[in-house]
Biopython code that builds the backbone (N, CA, C, O; Angstrom):
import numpy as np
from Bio.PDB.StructureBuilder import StructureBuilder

atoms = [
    (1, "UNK", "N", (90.556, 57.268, 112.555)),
    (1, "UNK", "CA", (91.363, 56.374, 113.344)),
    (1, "UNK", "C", (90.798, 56.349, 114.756)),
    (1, "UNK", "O", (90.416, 57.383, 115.302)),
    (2, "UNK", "N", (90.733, 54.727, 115.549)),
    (2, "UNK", "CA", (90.144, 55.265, 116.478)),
    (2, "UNK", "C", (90.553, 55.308, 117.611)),
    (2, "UNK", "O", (91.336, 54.367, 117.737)),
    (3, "UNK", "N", (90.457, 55.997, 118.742)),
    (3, "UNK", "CA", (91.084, 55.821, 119.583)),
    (3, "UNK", "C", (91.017, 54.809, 121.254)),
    (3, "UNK", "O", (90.025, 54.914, 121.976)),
    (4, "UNK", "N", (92.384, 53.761, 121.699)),
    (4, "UNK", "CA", (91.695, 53.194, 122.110)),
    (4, "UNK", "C", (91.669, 53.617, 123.695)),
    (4, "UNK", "O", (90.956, 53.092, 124.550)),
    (5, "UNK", "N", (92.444, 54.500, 123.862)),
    (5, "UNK", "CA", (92.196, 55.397, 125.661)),
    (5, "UNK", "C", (91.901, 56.789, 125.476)),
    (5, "UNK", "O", (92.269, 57.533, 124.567)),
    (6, "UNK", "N", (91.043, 57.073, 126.667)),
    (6, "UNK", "CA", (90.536, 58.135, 126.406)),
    (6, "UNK", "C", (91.685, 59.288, 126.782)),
    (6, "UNK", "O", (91.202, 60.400, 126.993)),
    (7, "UNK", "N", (92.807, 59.207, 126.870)),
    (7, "UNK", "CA", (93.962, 59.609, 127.434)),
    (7, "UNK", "C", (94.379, 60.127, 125.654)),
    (7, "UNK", "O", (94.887, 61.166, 125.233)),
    (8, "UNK", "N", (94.040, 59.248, 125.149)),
    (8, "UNK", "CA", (94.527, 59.414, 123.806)),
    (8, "UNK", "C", (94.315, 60.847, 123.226)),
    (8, "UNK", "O", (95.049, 61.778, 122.894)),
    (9, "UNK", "N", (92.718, 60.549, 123.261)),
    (9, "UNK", "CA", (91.533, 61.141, 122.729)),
    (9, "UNK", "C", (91.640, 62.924, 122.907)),
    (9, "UNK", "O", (91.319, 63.903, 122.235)),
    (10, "UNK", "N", (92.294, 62.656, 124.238)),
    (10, "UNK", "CA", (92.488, 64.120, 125.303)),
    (10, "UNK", "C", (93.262, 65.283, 124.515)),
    (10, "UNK", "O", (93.000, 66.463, 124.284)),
    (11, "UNK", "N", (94.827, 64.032, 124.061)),
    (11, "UNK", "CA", (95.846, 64.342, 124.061)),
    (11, "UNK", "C", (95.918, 65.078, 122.374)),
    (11, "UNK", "O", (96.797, 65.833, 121.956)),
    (12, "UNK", "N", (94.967, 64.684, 121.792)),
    (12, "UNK", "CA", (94.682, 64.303, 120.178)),
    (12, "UNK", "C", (93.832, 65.995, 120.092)),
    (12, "UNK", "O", (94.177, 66.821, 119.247)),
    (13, "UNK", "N", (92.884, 66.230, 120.957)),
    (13, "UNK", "CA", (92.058, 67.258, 121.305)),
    (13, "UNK", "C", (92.906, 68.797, 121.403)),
    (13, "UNK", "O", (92.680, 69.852, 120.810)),
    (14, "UNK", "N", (94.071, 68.400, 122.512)),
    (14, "UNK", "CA", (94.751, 69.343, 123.031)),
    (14, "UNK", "C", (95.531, 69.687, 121.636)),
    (14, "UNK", "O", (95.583, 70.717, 120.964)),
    (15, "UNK", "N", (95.924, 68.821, 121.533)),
    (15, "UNK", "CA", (97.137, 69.176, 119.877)),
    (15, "UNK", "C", (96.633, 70.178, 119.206)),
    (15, "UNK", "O", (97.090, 71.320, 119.158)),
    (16, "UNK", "N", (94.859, 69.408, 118.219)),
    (16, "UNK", "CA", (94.105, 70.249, 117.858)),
    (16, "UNK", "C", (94.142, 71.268, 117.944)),
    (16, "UNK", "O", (94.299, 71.902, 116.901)),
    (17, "UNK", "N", (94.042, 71.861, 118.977)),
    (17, "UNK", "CA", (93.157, 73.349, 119.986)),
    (17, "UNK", "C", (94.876, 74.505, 120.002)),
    (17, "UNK", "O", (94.945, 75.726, 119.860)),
    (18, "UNK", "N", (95.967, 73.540, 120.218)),
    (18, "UNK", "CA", (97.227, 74.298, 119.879)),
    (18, "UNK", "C", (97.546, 74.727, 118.748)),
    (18, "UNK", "O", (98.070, 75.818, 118.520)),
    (19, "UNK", "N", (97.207, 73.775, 117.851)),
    (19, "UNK", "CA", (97.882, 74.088, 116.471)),
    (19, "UNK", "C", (96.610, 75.657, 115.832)),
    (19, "UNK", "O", (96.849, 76.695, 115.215)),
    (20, "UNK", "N", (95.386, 75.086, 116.369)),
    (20, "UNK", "CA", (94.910, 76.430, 116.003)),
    (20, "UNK", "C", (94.615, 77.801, 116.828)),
    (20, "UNK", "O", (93.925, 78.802, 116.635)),
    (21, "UNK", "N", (95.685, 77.231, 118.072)),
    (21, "UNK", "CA", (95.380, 78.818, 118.512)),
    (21, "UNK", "C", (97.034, 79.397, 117.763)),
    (21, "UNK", "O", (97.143, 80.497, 117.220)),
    (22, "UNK", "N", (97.772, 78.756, 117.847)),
    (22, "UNK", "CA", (98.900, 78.913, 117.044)),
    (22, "UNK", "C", (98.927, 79.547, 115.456)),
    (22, "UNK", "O", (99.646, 80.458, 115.046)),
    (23, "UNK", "N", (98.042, 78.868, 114.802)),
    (23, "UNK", "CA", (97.496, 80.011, 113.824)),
    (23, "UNK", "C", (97.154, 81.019, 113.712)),
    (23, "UNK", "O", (97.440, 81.851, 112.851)),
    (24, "UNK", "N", (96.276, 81.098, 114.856)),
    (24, "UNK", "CA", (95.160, 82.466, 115.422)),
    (24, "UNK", "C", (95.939, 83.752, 115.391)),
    (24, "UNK", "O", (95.697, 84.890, 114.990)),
    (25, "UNK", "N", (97.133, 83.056, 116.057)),
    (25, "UNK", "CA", (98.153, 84.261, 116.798)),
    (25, "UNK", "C", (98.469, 84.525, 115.689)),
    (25, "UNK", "O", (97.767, 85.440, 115.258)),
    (26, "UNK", "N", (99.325, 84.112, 114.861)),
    (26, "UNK", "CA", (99.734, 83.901, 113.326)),
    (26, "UNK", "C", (99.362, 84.977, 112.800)),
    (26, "UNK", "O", (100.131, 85.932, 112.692)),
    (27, "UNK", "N", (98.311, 84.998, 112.449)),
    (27, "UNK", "CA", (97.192, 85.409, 111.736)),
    (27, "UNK", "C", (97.111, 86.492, 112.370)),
    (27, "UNK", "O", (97.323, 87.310, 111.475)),
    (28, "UNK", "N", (96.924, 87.157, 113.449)),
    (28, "UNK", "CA", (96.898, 88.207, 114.081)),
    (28, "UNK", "C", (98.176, 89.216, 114.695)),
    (28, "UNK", "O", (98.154, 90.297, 115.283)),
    (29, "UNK", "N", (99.567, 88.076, 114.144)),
    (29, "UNK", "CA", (100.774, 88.947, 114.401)),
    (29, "UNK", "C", (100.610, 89.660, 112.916)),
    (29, "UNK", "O", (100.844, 90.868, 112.869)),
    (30, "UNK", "N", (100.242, 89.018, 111.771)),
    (30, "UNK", "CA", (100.365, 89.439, 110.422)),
    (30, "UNK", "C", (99.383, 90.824, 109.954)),
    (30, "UNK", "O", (99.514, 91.758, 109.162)),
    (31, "UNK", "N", (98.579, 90.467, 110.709)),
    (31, "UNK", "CA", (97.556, 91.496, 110.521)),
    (31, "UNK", "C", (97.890, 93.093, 111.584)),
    (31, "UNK", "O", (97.542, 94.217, 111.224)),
    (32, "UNK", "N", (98.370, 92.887, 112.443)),
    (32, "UNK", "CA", (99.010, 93.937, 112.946)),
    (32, "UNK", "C", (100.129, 94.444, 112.205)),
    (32, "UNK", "O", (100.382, 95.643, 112.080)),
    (33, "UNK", "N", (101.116, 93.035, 111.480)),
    (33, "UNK", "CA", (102.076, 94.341, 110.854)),
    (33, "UNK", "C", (101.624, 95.024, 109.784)),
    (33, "UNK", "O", (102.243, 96.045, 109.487)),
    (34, "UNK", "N", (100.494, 94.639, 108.990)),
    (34, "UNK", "CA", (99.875, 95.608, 108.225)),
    (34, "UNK", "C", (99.540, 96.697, 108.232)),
    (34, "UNK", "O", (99.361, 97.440, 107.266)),
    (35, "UNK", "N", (99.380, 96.974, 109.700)),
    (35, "UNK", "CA", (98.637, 98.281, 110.449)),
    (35, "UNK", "C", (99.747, 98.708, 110.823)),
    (35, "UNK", "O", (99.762, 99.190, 111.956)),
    (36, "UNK", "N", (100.892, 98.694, 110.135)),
    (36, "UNK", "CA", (102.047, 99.498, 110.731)),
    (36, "UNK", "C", (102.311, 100.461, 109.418)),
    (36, "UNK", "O", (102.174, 100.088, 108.253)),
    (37, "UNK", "N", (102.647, 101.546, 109.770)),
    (37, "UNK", "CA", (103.208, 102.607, 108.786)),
    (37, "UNK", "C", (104.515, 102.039, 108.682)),
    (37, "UNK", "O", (105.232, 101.735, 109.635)),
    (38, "UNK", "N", (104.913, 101.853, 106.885)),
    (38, "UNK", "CA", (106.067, 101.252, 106.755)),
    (38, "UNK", "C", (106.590, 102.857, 105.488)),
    (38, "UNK", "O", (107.654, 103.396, 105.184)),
    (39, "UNK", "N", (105.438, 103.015, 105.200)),
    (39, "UNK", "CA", (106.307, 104.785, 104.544)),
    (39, "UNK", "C", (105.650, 105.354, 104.433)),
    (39, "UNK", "O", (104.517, 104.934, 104.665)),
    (40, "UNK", "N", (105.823, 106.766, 103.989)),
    (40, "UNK", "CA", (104.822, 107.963, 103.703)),
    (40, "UNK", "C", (105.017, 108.765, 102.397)),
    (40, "UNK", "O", (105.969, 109.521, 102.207)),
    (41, "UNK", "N", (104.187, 108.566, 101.659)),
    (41, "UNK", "CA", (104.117, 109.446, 100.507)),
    (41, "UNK", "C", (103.587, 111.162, 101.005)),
    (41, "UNK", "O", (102.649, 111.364, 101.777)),
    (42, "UNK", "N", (104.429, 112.259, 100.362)),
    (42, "UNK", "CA", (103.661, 113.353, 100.581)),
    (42, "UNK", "C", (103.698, 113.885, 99.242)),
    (42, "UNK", "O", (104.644, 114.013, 98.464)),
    (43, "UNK", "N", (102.514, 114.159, 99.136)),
    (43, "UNK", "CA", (102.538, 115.119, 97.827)),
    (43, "UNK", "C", (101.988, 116.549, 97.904)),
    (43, "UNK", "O", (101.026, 116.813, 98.625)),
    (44, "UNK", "N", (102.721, 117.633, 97.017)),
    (44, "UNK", "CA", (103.128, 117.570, 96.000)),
    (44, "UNK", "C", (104.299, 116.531, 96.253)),
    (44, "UNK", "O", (104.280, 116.010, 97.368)),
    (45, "UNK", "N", (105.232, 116.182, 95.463)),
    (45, "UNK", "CA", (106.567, 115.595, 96.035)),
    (45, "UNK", "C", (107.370, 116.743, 95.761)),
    (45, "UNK", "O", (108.210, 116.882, 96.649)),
    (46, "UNK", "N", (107.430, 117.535, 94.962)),
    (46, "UNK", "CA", (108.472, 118.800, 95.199)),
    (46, "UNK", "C", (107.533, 119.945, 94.931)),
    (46, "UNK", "O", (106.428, 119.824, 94.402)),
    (47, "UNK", "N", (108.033, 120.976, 95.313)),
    (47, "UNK", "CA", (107.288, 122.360, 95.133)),
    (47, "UNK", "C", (108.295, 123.497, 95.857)),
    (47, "UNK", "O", (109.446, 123.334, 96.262)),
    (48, "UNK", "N", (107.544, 124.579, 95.876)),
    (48, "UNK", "CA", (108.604, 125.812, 96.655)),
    (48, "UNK", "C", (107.406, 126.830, 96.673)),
    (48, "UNK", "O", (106.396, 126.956, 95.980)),
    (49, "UNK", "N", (108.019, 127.617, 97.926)),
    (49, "UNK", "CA", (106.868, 128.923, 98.351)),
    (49, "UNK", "C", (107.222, 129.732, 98.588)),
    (49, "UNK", "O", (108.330, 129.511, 99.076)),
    (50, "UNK", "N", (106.960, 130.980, 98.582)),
    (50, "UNK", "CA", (107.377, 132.255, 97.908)),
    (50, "UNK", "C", (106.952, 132.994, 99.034)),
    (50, "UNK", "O", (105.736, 132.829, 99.136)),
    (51, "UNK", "N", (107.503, 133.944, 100.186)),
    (51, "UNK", "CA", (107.705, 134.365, 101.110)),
    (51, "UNK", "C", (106.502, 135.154, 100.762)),
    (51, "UNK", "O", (106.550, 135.951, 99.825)),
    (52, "UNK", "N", (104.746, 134.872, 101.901)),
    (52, "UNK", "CA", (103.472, 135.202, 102.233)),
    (52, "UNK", "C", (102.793, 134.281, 101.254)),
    (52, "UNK", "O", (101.581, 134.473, 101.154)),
    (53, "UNK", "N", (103.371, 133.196, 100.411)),
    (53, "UNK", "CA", (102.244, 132.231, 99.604)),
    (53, "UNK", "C", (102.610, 130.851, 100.625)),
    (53, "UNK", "O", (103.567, 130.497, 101.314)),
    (54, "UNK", "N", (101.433, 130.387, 100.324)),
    (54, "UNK", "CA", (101.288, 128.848, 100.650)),
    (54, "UNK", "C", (101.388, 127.447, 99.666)),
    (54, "UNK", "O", (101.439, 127.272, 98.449)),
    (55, "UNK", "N", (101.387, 126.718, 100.636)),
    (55, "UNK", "CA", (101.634, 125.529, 99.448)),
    (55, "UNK", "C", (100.952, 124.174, 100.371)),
    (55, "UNK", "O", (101.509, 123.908, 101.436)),
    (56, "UNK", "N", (99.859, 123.416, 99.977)),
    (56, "UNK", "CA", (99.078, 122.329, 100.559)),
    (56, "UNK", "C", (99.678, 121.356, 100.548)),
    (56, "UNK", "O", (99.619, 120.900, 99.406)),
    (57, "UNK", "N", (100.391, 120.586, 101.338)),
    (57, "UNK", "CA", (101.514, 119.442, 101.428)),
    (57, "UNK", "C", (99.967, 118.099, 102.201)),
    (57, "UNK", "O", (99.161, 118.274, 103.115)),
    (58, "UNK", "N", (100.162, 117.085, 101.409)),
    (58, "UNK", "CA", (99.227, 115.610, 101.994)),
    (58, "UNK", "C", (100.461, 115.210, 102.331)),
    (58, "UNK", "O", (101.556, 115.640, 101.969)),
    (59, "UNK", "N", (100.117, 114.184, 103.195)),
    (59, "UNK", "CA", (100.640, 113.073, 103.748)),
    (59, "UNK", "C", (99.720, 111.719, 103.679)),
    (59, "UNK", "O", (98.609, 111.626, 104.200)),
    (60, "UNK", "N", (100.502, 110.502, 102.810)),
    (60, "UNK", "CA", (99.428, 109.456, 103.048)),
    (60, "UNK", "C", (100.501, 107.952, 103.481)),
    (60, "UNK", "O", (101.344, 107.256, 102.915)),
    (61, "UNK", "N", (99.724, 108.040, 105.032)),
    (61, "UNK", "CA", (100.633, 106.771, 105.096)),
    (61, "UNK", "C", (100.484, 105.022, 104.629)),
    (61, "UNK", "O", (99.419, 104.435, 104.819)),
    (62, "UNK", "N", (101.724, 104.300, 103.991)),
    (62, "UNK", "CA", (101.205, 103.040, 103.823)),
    (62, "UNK", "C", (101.756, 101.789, 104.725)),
    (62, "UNK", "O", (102.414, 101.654, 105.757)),
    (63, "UNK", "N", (101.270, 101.152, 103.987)),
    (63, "UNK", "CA", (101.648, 99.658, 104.813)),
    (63, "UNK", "C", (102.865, 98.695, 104.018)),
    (63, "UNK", "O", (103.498, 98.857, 102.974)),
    (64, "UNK", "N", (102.854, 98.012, 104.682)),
    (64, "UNK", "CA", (103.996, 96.927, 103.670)),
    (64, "UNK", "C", (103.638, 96.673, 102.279)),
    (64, "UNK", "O", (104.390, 96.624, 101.306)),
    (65, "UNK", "N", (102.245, 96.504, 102.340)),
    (65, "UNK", "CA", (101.693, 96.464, 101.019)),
    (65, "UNK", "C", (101.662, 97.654, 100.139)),
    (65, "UNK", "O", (100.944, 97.657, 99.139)),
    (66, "UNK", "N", (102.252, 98.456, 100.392)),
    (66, "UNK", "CA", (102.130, 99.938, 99.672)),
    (66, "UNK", "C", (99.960, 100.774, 100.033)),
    (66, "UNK", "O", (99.469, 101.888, 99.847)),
    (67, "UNK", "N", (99.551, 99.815, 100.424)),
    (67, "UNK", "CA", (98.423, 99.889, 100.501)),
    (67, "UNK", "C", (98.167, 101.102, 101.330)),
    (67, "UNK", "O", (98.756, 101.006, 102.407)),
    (68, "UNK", "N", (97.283, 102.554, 101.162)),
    (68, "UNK", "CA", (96.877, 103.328, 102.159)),
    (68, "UNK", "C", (96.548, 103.132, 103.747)),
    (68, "UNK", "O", (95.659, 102.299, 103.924)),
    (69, "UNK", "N", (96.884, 103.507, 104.513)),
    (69, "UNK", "CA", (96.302, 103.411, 106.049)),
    (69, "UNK", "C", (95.189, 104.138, 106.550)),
    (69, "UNK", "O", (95.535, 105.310, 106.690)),
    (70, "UNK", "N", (94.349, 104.012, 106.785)),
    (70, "UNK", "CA", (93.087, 105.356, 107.322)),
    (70, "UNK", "C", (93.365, 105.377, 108.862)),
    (70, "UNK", "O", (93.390, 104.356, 109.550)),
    (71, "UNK", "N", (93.558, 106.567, 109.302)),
    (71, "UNK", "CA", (93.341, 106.396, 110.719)),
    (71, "UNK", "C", (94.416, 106.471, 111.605)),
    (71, "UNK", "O", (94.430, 106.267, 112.819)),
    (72, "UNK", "N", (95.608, 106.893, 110.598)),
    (72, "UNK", "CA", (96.482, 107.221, 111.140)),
    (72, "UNK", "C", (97.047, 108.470, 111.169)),
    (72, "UNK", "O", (96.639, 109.027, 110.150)),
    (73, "UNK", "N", (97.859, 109.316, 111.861)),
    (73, "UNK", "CA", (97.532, 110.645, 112.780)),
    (73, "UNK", "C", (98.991, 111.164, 111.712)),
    (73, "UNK", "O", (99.883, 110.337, 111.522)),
    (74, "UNK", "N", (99.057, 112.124, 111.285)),
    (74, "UNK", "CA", (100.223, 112.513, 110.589)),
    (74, "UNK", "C", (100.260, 114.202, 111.729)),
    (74, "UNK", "O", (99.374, 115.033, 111.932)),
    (75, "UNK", "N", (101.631, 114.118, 112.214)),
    (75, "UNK", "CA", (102.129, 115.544, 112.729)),
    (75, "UNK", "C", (103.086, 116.386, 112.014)),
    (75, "UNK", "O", (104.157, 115.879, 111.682)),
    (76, "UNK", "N", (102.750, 118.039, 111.637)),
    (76, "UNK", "CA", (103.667, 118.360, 110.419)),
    (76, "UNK", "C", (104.329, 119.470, 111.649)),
    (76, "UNK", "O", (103.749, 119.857, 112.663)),
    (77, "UNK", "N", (105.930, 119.872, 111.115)),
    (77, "UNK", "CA", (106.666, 120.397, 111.899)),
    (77, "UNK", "C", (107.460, 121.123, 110.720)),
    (77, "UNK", "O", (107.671, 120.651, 109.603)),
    (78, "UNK", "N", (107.877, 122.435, 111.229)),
    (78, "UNK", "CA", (109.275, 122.894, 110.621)),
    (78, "UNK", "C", (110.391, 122.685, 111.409)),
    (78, "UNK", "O", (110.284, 122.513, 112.623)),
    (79, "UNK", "N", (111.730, 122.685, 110.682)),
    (79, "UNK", "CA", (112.902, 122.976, 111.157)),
    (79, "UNK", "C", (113.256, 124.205, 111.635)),
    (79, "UNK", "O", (114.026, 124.529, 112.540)),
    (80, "UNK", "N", (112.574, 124.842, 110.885)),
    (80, "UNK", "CA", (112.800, 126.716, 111.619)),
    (80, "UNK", "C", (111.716, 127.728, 110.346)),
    (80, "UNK", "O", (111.623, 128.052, 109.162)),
    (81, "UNK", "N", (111.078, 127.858, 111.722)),
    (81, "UNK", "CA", (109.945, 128.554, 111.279)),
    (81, "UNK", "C", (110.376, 130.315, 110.953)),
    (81, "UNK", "O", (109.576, 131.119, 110.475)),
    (82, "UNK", "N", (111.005, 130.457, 111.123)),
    (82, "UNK", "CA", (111.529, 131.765, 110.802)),
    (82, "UNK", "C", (111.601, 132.231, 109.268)),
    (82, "UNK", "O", (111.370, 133.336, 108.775)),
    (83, "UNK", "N", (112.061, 130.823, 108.578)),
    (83, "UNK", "CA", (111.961, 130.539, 106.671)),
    (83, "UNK", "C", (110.605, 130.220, 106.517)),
    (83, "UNK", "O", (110.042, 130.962, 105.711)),
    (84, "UNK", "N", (109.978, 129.459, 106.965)),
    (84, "UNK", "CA", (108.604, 128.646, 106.488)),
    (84, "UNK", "C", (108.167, 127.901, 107.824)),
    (84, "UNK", "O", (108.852, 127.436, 108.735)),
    (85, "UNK", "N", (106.716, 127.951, 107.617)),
    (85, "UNK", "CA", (105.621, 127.672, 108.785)),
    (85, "UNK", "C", (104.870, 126.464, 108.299)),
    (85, "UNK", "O", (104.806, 126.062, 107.137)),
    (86, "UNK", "N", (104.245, 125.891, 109.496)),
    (86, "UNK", "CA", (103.767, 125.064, 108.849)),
    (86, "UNK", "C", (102.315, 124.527, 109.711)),
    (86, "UNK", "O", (102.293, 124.870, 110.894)),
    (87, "UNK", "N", (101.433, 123.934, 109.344)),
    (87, "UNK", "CA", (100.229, 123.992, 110.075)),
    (87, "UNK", "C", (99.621, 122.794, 110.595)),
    (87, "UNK", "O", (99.384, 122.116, 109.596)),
    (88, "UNK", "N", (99.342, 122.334, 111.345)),
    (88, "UNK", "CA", (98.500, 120.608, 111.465)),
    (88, "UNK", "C", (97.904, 120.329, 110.148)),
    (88, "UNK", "O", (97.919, 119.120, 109.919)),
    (89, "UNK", "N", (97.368, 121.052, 109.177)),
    (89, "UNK", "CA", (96.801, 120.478, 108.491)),
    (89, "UNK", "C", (97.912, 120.150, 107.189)),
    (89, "UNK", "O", (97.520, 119.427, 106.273)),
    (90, "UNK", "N", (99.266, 120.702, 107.163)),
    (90, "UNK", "CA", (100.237, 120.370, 105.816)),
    (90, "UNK", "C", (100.284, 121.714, 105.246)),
    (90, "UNK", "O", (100.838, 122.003, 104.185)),
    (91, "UNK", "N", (99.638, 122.551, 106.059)),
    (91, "UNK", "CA", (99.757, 124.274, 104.649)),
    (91, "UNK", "C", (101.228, 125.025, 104.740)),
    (91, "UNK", "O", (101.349, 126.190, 105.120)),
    (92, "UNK", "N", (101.972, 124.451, 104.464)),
    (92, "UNK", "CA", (103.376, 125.482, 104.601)),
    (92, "UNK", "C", (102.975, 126.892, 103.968)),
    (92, "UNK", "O", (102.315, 127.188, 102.972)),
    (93, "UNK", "N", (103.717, 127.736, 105.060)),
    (93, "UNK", "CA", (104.153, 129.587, 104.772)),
    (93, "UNK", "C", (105.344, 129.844, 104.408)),
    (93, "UNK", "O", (106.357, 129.555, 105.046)),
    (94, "UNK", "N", (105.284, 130.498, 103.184)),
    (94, "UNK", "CA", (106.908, 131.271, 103.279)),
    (94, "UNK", "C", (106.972, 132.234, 103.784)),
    (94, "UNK", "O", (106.155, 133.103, 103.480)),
    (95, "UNK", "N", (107.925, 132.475, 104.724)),
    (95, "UNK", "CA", (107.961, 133.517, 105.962)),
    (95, "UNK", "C", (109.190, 134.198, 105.827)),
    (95, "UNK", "O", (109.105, 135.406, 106.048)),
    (96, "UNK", "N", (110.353, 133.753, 105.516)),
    (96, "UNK", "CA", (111.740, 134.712, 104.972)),
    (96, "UNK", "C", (112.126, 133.773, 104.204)),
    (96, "UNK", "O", (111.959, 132.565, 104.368)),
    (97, "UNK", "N", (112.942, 134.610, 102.878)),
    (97, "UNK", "CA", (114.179, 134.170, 101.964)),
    (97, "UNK", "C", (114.908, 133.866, 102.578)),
    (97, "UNK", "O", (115.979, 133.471, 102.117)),
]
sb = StructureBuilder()
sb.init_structure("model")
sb.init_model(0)
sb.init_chain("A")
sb.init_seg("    ")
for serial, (resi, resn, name, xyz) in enumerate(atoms, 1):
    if name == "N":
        sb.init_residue(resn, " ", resi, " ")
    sb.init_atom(name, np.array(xyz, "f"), 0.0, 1.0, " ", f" {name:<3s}", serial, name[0])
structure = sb.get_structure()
């Protein structure tokens, strides 16, 4: 179609250039929420440790898609280390009954 002011032409350009930065963003709000931890599997999923044994606990976080995350930082904590310990890397201690 053609256009007959160059006013047109401008205006026709600008639209263009919106509608696809408008995508862009789109496209890049979506892709960030992917990169969001939406849950965490740990396995074993159950187990128990026996006061001076250990037990290797993973953590793997996913995305909306259930899909794995790489690169994301998992911090392990006890409630009270006095029963069981626990290590940056997931190794729980049994420490008292």
């Amino acid at each position: 179609m053609p256009f007959k002011h160059k006013l047109s032409r401008r205006l026709a350009l600008m639209r263009n250039l919106l509608v696809g930065m408008a995508l862009l963003t789109a496209c890049q709000e979506i892709a960030a929420l992917l990169q969001q931890v939406v849950t965490i599997t740990i396995s074993p999923a159950s187990g128990s440790v026996v006061v001076g044994q250990t037990l290797q606990l993973t953590a793997t976080p996913l995305d909306g898609t259930g899909q794995p995350l790489s690169g994301k930082v998992v911090t392990w904590q006890t409630s009270d280390a006095s029963i069981a310990t626990v290590d940056g890397s997931g190794l729980v201690g049994g420490a008292a009954a």
